[in-house]
C-alpha positions in Angstrom: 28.8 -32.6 -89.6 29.3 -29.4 -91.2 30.4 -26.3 -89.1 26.8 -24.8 -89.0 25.4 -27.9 -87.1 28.6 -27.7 -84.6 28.0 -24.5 -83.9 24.5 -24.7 -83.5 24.9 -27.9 -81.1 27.5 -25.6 -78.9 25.2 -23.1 -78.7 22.1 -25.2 -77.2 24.4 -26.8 -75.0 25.6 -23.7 -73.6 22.0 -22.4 -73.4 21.3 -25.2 -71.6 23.8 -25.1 -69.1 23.4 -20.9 -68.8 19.5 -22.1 -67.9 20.5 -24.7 -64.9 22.9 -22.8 -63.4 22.1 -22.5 -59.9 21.2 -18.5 -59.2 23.6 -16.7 -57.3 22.7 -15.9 -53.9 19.6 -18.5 -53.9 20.5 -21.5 -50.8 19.6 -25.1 -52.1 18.3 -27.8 -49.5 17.9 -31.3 -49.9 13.8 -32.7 -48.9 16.0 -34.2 -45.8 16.9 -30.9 -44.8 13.7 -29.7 -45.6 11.7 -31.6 -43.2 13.8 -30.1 -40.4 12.9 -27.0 -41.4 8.9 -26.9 -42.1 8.3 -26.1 -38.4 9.8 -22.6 -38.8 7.1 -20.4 -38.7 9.5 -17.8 -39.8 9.9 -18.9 -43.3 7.3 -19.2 -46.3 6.3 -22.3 -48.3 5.8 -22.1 -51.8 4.8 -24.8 -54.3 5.0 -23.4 -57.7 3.2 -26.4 -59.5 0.0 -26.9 -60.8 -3.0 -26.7 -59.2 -3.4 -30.3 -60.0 -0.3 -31.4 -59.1 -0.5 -29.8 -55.8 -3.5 -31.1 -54.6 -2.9 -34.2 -56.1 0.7 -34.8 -53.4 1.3 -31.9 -51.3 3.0 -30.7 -48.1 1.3 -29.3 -45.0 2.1 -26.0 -44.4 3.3 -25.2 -48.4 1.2 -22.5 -50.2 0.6 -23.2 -53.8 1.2 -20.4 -56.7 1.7 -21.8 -60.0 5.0 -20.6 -61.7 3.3 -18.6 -64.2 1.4 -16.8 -61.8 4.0 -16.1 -59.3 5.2 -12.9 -60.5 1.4 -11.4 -60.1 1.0 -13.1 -56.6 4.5 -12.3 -55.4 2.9 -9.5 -53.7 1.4 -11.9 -51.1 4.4 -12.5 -49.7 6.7 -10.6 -47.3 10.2 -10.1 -48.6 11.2 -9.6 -44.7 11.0 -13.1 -44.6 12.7 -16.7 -46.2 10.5 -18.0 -49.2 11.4 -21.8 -49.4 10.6 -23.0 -52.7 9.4 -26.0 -54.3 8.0 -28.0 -57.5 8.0 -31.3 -59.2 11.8 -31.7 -60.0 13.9 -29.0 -58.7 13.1 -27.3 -62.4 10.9 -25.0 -61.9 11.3 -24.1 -58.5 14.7 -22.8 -59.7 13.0 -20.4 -62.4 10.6 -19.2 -59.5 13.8 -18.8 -56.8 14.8 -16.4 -60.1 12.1 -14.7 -60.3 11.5 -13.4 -56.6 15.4 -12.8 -56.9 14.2 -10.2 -59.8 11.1 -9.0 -57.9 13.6 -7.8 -54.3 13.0 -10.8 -52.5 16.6 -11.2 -50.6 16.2 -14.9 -48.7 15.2 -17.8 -51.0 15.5 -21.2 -50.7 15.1 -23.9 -53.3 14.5 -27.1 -52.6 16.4 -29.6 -54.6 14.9 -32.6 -56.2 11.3 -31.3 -55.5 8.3 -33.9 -54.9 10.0 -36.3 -56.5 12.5 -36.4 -53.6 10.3 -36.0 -50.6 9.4 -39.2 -48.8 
């Protein structure tokens, strides 16, 4: 390997890593911790998957708003209040906890493992 392709291969690595870090100040749960917590009629449910995907599986009491429409909906929700987050993996759930963090939104929770977790 030559030092062009080293570099290169350092540099998606770190990209990588710099993307799924977890975002500072955003609380992770597990989908155990999760099911203690969906009677809380304090907080706000969010599942930022597709359409499909969310009425395909979903769980009661979670509102869905796709990730790429979440920073034009954002609006629907009250930033007095916890938005718990969730997707398929954990992945994009993380990008959306981001995002609120960007848009004001102070008490955001992501959930960890996403659908694939939950039992």
């Amino acid at each position: 390997m030559n030092t062009g392709t080293i570099i290169m291969i350092v540099l998606l690595i770190g990209l990588l890593v710099w993307r799924l870090r977890p975002v500072k100040g955003v609380r992770t749960i597990t989908t155990a911790q999760l099911k203690g917590e969906l009677a809380d009629k304090n907080k706000q449910f969010v599942d930022v998957r597709t359409p499909g995907e969310f009425k395909g599986n979903s769980i009661k009491g979670f509102k869905n708003i796709p990730l790429d429409q979440l920073p034009n909906k954002a609006s629907t929700l009250s930033k007095d209040r916890e938005v718990v987050v969730i997707c398929q993996s954990g992945m994009r759930s993380a990008r959306a906890a981001k995002i609120l963090k960007n848009l004001g939104f102070k008490n955001i929770t992501n959930v960890k493992g996403g659908m694939s977790a939950w039992r």
